[in-house]
Residue frames as a rotation matrix with the C-alpha (Angstrom) as fourth column:
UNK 1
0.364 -0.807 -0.464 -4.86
-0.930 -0.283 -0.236 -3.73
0.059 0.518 -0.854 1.27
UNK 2
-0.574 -0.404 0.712 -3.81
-0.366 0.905 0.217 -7.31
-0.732 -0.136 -0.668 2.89
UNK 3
-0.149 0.368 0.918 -6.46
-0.012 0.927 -0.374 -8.41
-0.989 -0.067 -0.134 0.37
UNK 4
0.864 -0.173 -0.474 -5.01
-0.499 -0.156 -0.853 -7.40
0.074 0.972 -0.221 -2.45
UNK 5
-0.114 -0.993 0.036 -1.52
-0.965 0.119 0.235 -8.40
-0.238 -0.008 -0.971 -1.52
UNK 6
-0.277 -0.118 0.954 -3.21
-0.128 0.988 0.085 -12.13
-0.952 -0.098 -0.288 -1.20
UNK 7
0.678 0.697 0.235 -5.13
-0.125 0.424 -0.897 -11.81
-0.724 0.579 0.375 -4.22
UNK 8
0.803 -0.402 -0.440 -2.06
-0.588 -0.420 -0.691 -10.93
0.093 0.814 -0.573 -6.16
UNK 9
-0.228 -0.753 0.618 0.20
-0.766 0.530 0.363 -13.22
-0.601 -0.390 -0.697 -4.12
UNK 10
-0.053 0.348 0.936 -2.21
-0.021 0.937 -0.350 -16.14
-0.998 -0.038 -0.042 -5.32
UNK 11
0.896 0.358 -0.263 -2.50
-0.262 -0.051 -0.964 -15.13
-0.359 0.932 0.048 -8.63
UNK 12
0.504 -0.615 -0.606 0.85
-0.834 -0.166 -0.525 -14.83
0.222 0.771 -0.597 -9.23
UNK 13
-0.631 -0.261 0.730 1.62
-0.438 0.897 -0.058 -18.60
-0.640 -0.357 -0.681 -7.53
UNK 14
0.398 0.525 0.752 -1.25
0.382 0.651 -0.656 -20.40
-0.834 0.548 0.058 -10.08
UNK 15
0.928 -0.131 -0.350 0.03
-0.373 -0.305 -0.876 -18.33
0.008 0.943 -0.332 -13.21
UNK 16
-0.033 -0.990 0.137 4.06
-0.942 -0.015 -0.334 -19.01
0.333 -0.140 -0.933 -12.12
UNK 17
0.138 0.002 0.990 3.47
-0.675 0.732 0.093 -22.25
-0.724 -0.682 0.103 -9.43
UNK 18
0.849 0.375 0.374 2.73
-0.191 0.876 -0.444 -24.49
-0.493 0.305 0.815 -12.84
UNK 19
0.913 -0.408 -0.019 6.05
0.116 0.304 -0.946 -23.97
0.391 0.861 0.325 -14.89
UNK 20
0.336 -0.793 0.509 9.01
-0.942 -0.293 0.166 -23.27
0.018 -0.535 -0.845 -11.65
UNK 21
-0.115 -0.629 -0.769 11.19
-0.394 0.739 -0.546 -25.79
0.912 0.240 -0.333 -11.56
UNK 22
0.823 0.502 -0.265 10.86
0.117 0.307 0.945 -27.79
0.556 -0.808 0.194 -8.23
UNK 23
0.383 -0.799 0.464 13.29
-0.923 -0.354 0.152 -27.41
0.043 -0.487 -0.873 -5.29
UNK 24
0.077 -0.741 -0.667 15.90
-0.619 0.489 -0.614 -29.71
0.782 0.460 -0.421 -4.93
UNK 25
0.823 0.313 0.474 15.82
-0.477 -0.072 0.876 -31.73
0.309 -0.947 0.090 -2.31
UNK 26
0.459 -0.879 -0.125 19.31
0.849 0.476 -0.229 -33.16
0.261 -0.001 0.965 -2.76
UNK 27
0.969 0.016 0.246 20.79
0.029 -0.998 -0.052 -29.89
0.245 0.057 -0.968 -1.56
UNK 28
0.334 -0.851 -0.405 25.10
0.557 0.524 -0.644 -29.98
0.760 -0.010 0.649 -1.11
UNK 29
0.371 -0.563 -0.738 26.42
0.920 0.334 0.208 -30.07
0.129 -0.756 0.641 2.24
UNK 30
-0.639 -0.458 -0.618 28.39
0.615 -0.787 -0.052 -27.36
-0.463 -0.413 0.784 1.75
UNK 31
-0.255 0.231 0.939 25.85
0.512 -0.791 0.334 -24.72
0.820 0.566 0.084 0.33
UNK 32
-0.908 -0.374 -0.188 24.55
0.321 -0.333 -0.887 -21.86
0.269 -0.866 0.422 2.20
UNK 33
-0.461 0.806 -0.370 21.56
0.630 0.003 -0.777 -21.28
-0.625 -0.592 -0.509 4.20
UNK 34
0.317 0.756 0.573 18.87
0.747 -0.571 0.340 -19.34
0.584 0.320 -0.746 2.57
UNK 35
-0.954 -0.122 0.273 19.15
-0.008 -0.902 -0.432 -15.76
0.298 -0.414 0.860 3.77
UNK 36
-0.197 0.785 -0.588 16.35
0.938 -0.022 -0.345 -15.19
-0.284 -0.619 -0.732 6.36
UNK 37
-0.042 0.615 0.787 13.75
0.885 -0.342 0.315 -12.64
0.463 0.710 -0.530 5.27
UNK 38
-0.729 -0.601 0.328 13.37
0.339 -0.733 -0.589 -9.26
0.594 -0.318 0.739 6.31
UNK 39
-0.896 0.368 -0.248 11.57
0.387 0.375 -0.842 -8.58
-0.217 -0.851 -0.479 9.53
UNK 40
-0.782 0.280 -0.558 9.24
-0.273 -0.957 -0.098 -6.47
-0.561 0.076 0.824 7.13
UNK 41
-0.684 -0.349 -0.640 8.87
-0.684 0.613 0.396 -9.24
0.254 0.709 -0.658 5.27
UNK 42
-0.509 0.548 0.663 5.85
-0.470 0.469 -0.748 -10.85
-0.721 -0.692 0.019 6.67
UNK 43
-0.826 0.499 0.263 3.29
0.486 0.391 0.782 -13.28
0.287 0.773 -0.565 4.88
UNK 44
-0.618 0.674 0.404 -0.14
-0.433 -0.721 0.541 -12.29
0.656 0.159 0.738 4.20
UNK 45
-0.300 0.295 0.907 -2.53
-0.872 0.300 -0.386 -13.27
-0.386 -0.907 0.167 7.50
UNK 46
0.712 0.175 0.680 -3.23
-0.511 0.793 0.332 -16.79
-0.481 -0.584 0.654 8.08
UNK 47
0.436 -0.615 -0.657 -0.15
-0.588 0.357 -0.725 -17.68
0.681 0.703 -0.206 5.04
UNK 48
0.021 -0.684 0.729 1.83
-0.960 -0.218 -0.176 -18.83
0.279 -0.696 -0.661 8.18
UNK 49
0.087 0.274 0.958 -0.20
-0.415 0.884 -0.215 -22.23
-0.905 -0.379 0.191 9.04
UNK 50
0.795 0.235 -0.560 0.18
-0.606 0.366 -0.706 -23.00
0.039 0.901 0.433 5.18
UNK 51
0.659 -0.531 0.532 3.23
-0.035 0.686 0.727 -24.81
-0.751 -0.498 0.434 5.98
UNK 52
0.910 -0.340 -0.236 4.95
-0.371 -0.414 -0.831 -22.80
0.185 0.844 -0.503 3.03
UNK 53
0.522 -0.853 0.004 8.79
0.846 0.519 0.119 -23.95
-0.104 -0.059 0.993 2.58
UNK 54
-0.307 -0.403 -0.862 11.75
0.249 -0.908 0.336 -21.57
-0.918 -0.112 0.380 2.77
UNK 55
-0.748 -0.429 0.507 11.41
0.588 -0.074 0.806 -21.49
-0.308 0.900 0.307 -0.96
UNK 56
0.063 0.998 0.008 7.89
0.874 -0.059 0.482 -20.87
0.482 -0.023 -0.876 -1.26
UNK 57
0.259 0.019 -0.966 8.50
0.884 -0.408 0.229 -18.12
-0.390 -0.913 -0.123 1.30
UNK 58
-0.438 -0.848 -0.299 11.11
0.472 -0.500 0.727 -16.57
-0.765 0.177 0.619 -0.30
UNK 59
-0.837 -0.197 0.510 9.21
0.546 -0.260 0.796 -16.00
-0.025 0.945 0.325 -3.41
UNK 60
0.341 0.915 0.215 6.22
0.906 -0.381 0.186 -15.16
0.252 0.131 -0.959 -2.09
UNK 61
0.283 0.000 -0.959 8.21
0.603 -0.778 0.178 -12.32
-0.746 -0.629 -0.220 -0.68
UNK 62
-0.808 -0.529 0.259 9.98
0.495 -0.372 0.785 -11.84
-0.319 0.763 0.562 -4.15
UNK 63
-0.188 0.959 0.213 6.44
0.978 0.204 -0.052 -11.41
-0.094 0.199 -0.976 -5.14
UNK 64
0.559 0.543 -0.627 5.51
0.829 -0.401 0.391 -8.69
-0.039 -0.738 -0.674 -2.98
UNK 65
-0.070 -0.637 -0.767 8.59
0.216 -0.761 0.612 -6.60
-0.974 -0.123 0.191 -3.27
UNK 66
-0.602 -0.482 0.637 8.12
0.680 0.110 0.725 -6.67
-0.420 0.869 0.261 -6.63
UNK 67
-0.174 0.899 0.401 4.77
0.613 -0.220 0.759 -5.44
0.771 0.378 -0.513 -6.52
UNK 68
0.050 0.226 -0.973 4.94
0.942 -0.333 -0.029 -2.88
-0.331 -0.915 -0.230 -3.61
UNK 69
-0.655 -0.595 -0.467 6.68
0.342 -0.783 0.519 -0.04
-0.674 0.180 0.716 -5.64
UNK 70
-0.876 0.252 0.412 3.93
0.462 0.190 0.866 -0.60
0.140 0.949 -0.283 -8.35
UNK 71
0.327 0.926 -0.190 0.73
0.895 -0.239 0.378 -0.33
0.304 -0.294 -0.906 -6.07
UNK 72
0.110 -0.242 -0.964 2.48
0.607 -0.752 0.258 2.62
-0.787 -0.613 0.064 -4.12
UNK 73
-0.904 -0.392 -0.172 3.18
0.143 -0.654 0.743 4.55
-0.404 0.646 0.647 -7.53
UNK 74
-0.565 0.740 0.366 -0.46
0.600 0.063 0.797 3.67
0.567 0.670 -0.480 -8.70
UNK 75
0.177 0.327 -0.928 -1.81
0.972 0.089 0.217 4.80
0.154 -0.941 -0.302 -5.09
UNK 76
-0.561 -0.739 -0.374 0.18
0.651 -0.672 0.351 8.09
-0.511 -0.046 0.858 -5.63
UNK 77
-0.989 0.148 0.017 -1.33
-0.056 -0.471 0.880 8.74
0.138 0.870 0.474 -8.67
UNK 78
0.149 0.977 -0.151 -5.06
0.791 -0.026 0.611 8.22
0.593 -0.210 -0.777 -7.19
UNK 79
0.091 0.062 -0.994 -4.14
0.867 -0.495 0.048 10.71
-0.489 -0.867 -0.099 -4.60
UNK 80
-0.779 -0.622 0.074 -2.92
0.534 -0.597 0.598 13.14
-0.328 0.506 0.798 -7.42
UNK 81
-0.857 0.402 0.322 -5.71
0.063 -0.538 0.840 12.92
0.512 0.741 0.436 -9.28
UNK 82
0.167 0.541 -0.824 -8.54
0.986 -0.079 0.147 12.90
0.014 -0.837 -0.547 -5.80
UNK 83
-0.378 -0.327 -0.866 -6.46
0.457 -0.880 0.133 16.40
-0.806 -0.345 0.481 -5.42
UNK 84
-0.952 -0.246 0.181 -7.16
0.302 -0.681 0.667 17.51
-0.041 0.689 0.723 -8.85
UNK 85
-0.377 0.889 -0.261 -10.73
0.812 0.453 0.369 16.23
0.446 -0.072 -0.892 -8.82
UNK 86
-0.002 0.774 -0.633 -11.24
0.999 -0.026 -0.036 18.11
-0.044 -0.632 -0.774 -5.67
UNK 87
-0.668 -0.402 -0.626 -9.37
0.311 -0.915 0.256 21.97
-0.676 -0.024 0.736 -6.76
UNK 88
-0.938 0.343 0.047 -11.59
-0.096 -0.389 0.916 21.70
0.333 0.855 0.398 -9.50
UNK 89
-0.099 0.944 -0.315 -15.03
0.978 0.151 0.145 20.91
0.185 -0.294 -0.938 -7.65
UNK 90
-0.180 -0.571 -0.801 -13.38
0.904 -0.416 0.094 23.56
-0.387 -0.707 0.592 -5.54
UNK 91
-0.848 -0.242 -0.472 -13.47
0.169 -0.967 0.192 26.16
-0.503 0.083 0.860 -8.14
UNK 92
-0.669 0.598 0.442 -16.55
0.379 -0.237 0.895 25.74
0.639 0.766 -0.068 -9.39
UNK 93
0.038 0.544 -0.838 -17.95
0.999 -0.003 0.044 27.22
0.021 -0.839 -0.544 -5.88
UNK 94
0.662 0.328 0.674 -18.94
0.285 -0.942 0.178 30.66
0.693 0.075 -0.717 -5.27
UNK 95
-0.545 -0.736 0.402 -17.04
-0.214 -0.342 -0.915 32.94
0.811 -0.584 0.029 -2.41
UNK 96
-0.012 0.528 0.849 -19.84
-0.999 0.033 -0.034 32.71
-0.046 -0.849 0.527 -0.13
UNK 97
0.982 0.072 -0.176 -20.35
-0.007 0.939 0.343 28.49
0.189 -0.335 0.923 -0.41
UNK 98
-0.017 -0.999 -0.028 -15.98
0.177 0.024 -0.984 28.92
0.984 -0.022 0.177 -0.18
UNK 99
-0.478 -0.103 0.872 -16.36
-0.685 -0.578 -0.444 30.84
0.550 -0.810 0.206 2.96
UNK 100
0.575 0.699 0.425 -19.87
-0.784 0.322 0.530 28.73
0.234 -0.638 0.733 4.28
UNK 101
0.897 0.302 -0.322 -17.38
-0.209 0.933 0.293 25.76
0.389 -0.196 0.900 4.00
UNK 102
-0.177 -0.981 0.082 -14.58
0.318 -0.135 -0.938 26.92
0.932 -0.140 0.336 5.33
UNK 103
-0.308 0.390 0.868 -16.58
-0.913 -0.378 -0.155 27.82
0.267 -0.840 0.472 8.41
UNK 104
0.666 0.630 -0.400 -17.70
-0.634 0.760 0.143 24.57
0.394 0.158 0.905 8.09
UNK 105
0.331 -0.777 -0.535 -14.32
0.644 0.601 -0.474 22.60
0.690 -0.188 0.699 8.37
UNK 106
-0.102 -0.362 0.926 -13.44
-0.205 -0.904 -0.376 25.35
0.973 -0.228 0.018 10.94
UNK 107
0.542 0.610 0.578 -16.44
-0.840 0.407 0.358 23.89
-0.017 -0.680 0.733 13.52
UNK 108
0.957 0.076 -0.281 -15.20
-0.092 0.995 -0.047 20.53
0.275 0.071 0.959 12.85
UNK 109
-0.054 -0.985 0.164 -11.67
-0.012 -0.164 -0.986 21.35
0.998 -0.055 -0.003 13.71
UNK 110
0.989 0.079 0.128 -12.79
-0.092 -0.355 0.930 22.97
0.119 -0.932 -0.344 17.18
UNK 111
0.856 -0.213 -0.471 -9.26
0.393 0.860 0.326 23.30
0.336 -0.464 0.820 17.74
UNK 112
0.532 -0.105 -0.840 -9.03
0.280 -0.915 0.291 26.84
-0.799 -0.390 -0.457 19.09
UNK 113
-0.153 -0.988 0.001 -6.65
0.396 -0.061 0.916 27.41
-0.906 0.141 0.400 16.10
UNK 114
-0.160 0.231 -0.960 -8.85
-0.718 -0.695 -0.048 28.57
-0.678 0.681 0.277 13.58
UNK 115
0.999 0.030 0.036 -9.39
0.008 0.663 -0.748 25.11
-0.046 0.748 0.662 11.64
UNK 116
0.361 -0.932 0.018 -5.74
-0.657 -0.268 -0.705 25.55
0.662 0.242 -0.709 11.61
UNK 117
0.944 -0.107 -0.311 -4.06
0.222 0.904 0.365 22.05
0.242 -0.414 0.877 12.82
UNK 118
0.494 -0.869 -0.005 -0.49
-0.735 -0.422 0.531 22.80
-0.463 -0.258 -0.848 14.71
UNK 119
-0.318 -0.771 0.552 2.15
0.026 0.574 0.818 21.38
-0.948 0.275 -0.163 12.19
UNK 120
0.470 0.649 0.599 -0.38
0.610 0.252 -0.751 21.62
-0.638 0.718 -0.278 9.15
UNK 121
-0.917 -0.395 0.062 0.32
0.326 -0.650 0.686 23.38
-0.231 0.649 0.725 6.34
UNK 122
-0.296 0.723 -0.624 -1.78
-0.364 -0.689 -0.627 26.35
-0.883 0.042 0.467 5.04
UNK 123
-0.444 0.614 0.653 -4.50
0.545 0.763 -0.347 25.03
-0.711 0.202 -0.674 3.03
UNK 124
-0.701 0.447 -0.555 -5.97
-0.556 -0.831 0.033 27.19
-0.446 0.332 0.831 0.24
UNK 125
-0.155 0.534 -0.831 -7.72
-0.843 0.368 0.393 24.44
0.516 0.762 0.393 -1.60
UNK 126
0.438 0.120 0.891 -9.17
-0.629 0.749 0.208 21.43
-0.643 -0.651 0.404 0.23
């Protein structure tokens, strides 16, 4: 996942980086401090030694928030359709391979509970 976040971080710094206006470096006395990122807010691993500026920072985080809600909604929708995928393998089993593999994931549980995890919800369909 971190290596998407860079690939997309970097893309979107060469596609954007060539036409952003530059920072000012005349900045007035009385302005106010950048607002310090949120502790969630982290760069992507080794970004840190890149000697990135606040600005630079800032946007790479703009970046990122922008593009969290996106992957997480796409990500959703792979899980959605992994589930549908698998209800339909699912039904295309007999009762007895239903049962052999439910006896199956049962063993692999070993956890006196019947394949039944404490807190789980009741499975009918893997």
């Amino acid at each position: 996942m971190s290596r998407l976040r860079i690939a997309v971080a970097l893309l979107a710094l060469a596609g954007v980086g060539g036409w952003l206006p530059a920072d000012d470096p005349k900045k007035p006395a009385d302005a106010k401090p950048d607002p310090v990122p949120k502790a969630a807010d982290q760069l992507p691993a080794g970004w840190a030694q890149l000697s990135l500026s606040d600005t630079q920072k800032q946007r790479i985080h703009a970046v990122h928030d922008e593009y969290v809600p996106k992957i997480g909604a796409l990500q959703k929708q792979i899980e959605e359709l992994q589930g549908e995928e698998r209800a339909k393998m699912y039904d295309l089993l007999t009762a007895d391979q239903k049962n052999q593999l439910k006896e199956m994931r049962d063993i692999k549980d070993g956890d006196g509970t019947g394949g039944k995890k404490a807190g789980k919800k009741d499975d009918k369909k893997p």
